[in-house]
C-alpha positions as CSV (number, residue, x, y, z in Angstrom):
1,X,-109.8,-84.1,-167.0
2,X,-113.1,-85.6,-165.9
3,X,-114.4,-82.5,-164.5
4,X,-113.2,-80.3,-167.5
5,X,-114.9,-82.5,-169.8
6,X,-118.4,-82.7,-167.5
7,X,-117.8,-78.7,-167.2
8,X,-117.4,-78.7,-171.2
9,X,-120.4,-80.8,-172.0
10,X,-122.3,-78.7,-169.2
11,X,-121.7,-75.0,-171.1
12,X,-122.5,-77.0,-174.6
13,X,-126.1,-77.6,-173.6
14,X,-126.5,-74.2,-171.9
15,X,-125.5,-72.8,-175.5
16,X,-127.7,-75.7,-177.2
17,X,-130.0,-73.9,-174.9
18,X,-129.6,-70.7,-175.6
19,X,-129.7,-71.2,-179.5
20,X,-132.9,-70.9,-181.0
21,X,-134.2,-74.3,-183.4
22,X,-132.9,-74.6,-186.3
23,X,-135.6,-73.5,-189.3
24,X,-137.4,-71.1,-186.4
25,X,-137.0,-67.6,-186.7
26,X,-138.6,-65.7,-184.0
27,X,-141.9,-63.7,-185.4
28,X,-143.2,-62.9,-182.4
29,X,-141.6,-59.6,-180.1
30,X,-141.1,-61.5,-176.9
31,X,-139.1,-64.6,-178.5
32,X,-137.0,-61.1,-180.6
33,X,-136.5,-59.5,-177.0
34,X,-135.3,-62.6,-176.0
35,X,-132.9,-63.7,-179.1
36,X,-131.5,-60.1,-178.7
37,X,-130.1,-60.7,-175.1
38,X,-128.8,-63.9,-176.5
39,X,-125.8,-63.0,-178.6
40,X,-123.9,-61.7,-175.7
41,X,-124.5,-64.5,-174.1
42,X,-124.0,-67.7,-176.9
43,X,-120.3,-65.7,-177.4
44,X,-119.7,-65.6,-173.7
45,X,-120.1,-69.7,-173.6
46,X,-118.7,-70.6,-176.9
47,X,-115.4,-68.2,-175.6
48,X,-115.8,-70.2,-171.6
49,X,-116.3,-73.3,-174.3
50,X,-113.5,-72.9,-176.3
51,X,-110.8,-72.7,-173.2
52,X,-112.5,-75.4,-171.0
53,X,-111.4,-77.8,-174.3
54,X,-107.9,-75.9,-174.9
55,X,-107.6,-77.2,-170.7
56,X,-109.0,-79.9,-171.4
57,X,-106.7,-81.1,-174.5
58,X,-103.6,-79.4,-172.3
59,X,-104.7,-81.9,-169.7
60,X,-105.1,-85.0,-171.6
61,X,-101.4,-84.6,-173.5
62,X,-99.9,-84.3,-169.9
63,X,-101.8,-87.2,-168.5
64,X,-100.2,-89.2,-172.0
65,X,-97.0,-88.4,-170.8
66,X,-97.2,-88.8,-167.6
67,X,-98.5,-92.5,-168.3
68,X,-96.1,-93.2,-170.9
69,X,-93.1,-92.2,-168.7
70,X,-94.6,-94.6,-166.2
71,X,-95.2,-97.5,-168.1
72,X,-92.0,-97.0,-169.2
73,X,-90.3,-96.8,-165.9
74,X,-92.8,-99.8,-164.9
75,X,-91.4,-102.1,-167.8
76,X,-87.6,-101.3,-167.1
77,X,-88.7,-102.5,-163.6
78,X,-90.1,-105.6,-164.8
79,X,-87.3,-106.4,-167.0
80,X,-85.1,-105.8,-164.3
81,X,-83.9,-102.7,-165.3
82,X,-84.6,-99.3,-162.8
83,X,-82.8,-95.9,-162.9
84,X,-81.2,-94.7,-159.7
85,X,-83.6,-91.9,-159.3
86,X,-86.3,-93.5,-159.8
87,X,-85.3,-96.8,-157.4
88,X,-84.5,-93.9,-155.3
89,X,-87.8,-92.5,-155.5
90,X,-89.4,-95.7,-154.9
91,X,-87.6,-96.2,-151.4
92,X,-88.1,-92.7,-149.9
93,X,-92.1,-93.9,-150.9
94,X,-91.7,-97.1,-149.1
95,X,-90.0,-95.1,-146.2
96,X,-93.2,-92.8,-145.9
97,X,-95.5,-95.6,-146.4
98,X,-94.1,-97.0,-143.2
């Protein structure tokens, strides 16, 4: 999740980048040649954009669910409560562990 989100921010300030200022429109041929090559570009990161944060939202409901099944397996535990699989689980962990 951490990387998607550095990878995210990354591709937003290469398009940030890429944009021309707002209330700047380019007068001069060189800064026209260069806004030209630009569209292709600014659709190609708002498209990488746009599915790094589709991952990135994929990511973060899974890692919800994975903690919420935990916690809930963690306060059945506590409360003395544990399914079989998952008491089963913990042994074959404790077995490895040793």
């Amino acid at each position: 999740i951490t990387e998607l989100s550095k990878d995210v921010f990354r591709l937003k300030e290469a398009l940030g980048a890429l944009s021309p200022p707002l209330g700047i429109t380019s007068s001069s041929s060189s800064s026209s040649a260069i806004h030209q090559n630009n569209p292709g570009q600014q659709m190609a990161l708002q498209n990488r954009i746009a599915i790094l944060t589709q991952q990135l939202q994929d990511w973060e409901r899974k890692h919800k669910q994975v903690v919420t099944v935990y916690r809930s397996h963690l306060l059945s535990a506590v409360q003395g409560r544990m399914d079989e699989e998952v008491q089963g689980l913990l042994l074959q962990i404790l077995r490895m562990s040793h």
